[in-house]
C-alpha positions, 0 to 999 in steps of 0.5 A: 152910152153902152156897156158891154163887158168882154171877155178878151183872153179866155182860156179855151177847154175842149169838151167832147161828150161821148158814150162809154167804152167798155172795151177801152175799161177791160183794157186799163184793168187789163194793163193795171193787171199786168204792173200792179205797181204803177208809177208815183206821180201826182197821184197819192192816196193809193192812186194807181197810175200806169207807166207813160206809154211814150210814142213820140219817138216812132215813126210817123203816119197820117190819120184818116182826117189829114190834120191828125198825125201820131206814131205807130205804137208797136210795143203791145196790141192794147196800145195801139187800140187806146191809140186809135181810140184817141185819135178818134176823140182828137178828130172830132174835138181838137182836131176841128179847131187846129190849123196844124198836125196833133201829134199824141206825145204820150198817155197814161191810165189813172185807177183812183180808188177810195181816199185816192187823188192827185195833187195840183200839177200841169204838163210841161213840154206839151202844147195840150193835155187832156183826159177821158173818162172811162168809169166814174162812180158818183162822188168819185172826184172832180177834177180842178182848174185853176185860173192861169190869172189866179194871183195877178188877178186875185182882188180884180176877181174878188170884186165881182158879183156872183151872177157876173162871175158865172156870166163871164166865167170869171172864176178863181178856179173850176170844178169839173164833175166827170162822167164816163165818155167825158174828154176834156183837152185844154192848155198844157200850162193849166194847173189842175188837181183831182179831188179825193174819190169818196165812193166805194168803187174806182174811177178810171181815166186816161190822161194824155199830152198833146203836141202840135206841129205847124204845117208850114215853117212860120206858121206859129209866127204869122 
């Protein structure tokens, strides 16, 4: 007799550990500079959040790997830059995985400060989303998922012991504490949230959403 427990339908992150970028922190700074307003979405707090920077609707080109795909962003100088800097993270993460064109949708930069977070949330429309680290002070928030089976599954998950549910991954929700260089992609159906940032210094990342175009017409139906 054999027991073997198995985990059938996991939902898979991306995780790329890079080092930190210097030129991509003036550059989010530089941005917040130039519209210290920001936009209200899920941040509170004092949170700042940039303008979505749509590329979606611009033409076309293909990437050095010929898996990735994005538009030109035309609008400024700095925008092409964080472009290509993500193409970069995408082509040595996601991109190695994907039968398919990624193409990035959009992107935003996020400056929590003291007291700032963002309430739980995901991202309609997209195949993926994801977010890159560029500074993180210590106790500066992590960033939560939420099990996409949390209700379903609520007392299936409750019954587990605790070294199982490590084991197995079998958590109601993780806490991811991030560091700078640190790129997460995972569903764009997952919930997430940010914890409140307890440091005295800001945490400054980009957020972004994902698209993915099939090669051939049936491909997604196979």
């Amino acid at each position: 007799m054999t027991y073997t427990p198995a985990c059938w339908f996991p939902c898979l992150v991306h995780i790329l550990e890079t080092e930190p970028n210097e030129e991509i922190k003036n550059l989010c700074l530089q941005t917040r500079g130039d519209n210290p307003a920001g936009e209200q979405r899920s941040n509170h707090g004092g949170g700042w959040q940039s303008q979505s920077h749509e590329v979606w609707n611009a033409p076309w080109e293909t990437t050095e790997t010929g898996t990735l795909r994005s538009p030109h962003i035309t609008n400024y100088g700095s925008e092409t830059i964080v472009k290509n800097f993500l193409h970069s993270l995408f082509a040595q993460s996601l991109g190695q995985v994907v039968h398919g064109h990624l193409e990035l949708f959009n992107y935003w930069i996020n400056i929590n400060g003291k007291g700032a977070f963002n309430v739980r949330h995901d991202h309609p429309q997209s195949h993926f989303s994801g977010v890159y680290y560029v500074q993180c002070p210590e106790n500066s928030g992590e960033i939560i998922f939420e099990n996409p089976y949390g209700f379903k599954a609520f007392d299936e998950l409750s019954c587990y012991k605790d070294e199982f549910v490590q084991r197995m991954t079998q958590h109601k929700a993780i806490a991811v504490k991030p560091t700078e260089g640190l790129l997460l992609i995972f569903p764009a159906h997952l919930q997430h949230q940010v914890a409140v940032n307890e440091s005295d210094e800001e945490r400054i990342s980009i957020g972004f959403n994902i698209l993915v175009h099939a090669i051939s017409e049936d491909q997604f139906y196979k």
